[in-house]
N, C-alpha and C positions, 0 to 999 in steps of 0.2 A: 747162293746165300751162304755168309759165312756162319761156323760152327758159334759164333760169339752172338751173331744177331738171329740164328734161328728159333723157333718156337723149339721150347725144350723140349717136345715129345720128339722131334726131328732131329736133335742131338744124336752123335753114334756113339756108343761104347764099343771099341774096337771093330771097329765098322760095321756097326748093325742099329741100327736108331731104335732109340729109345723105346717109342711105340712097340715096336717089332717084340723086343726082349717081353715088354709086359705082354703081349699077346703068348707068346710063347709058352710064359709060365701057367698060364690058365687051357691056352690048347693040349698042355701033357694032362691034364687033370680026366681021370676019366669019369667023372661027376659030373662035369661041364659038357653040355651037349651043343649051345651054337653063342659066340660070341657077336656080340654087336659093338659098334665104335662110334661113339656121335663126336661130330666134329663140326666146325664153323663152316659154312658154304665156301669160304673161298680154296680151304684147304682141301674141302675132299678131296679134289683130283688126283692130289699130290699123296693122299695117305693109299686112295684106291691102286697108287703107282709102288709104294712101298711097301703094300702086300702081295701085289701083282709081283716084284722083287723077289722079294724075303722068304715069302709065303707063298709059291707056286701051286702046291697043292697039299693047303693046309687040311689038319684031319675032322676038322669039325667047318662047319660054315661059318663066316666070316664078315657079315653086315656092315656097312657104312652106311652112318644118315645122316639126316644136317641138324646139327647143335645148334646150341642160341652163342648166346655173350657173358652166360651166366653158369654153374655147374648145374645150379638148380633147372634150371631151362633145357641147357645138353641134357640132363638125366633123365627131364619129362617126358623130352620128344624120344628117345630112347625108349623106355617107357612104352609110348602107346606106340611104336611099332613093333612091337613084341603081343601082337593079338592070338598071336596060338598058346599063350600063357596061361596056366588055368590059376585059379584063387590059390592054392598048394605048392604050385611050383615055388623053385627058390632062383628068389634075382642076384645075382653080385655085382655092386656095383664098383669100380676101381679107378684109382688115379692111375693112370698112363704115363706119369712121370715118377710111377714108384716100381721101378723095373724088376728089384733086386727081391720081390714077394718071394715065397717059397712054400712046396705043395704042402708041409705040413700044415701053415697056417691056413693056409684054402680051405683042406680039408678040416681042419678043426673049427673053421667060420661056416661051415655047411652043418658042421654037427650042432653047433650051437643055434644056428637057424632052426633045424629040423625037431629041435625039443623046445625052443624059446619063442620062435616067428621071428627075432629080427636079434641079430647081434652085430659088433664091428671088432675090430682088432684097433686094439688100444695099447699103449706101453705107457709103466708108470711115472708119474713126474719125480725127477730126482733134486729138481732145486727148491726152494721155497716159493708160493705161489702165493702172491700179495695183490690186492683188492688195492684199486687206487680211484681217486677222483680228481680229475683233469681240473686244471686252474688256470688262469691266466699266465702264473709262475713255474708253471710246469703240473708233475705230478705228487700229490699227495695221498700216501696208505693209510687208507681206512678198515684194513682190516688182514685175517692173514688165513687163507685156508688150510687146512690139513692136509698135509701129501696125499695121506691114505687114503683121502677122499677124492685124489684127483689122478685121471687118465688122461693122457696126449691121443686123439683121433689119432688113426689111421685108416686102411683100406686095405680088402676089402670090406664093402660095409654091406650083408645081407638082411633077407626080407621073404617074406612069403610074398609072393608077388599081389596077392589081395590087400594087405599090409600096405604094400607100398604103395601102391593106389589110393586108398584112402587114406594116407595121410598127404600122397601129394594133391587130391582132390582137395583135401580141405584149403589145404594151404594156399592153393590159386584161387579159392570162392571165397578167402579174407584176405587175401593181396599179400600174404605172408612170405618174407624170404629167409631161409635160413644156412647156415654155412655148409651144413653135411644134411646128407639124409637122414642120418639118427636126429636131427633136430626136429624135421619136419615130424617123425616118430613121435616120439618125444611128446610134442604139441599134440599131436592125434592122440595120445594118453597109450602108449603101444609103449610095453617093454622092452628094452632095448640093453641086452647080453653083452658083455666085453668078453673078447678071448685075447691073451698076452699075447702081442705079438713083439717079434726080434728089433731089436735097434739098427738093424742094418737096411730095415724096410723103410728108408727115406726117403725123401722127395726129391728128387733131382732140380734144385733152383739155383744156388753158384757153378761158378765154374769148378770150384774143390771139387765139386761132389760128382763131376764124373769122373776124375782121377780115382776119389774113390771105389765109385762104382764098378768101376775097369779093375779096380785090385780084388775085392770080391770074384767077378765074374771070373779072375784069372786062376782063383786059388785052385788049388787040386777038387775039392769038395765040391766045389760049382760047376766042376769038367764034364 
């Protein structure tokens, strides 16, 4: 499969995929004790083959389960195979196509779990953010919100694992789906902490952004 039609977590930044890189950054955390990876049935094989690679003998264990079609879904099943979790413990949950994370910010998303129960790494919006209402004719702004009141998600997004239980409980017993975890939160009435996270922790979805990506990883600072 080509690098153009592969699932982005499969993508390489200088020959190491995508996946790989974001495992890595959370396997050096010595906070983190066992990662888990939920992935669609068809793929595990192939992800179990690129840690078997990558990852010979990673320092913490290393999980693969079967995701759903949803993030909500991957995170659930995720989720309840994590039964040695006690109510206290802290979950991280992470996009896998955001490789370029960095241990500060890990660790300052544990700290802010550990005094809050639940926080995400956010950065602030720089453009103007306008409320509109869909028409036949396009879009119409109805209204205009304040920068200062508004953050761009990112990940990772933390949780007291009790936390995050109940709020994905509730959300499957009212048939609820929401974009991130902080939503499902959110809706549970569960505060939900921003810590600033760096503009270079982006999603890997064009094809720019692995050239990017590749210029980061290569800098001195990243070596």
């Amino acid at each position: 499969m080509s690098q153009a039609r592969a699932p982005k977590q499969f993508l390489a930044i200088a020959g190491v995929p995508v996946l790989i890189r974001s495992l890595n950054a959370f396997l050096a955390m010595p906070e983190i004790t066992s990662l888990t990876v939920a992935v669609r049935a068809p793929e595990m094989q192939r992800v179990r083959e690129q840690i078997a690679e990558h990852l010979p003998n990673p320092s913490k264990p290393v999980t693969v389960v079967e995701g759903g079609d949803s993030r909500q879904e991957s995170v659930s099943k995720a989720l309840a195979s994590l039964t040695a979790a006690q109510a206290d413990d802290i979950v991280l949950v992470h996009d896998a196509v955001r490789p370029l994370i960095d241990a500060d910010t890990i660790s300052r998303t544990i700290e802010a779990v550990q005094k809050h129960g639940a926080a995400i790494v956010g950065t602030p919006a720089l453009d103007t953010v306008k409320v509109v209402e869909r028409t036949s004719d396009g879009a119409i702004v109805t209204s205009t919100i304040p920068r200062e009141r508004v953050v761009l998600a990112q990940t990772p997004q933390g949780f007291r694992a009790g936390l995050l239980r109940k709020a994905f409980a509730e959300a499957e017993a009212d048939g609820f789906v929401g974009t991130d975890e902080a939503s499902l939160a959110e809706r549970a009435g569960i505060p939900v902490a921003v810590v600033a996270g760096p503009p270079r922790n982006f999603k890997i979805t064009q094809p720019g952004d692995l050239e990017l990506a590749e210029f980061y990883f290569s800098a001195p600072e990243s070596r």
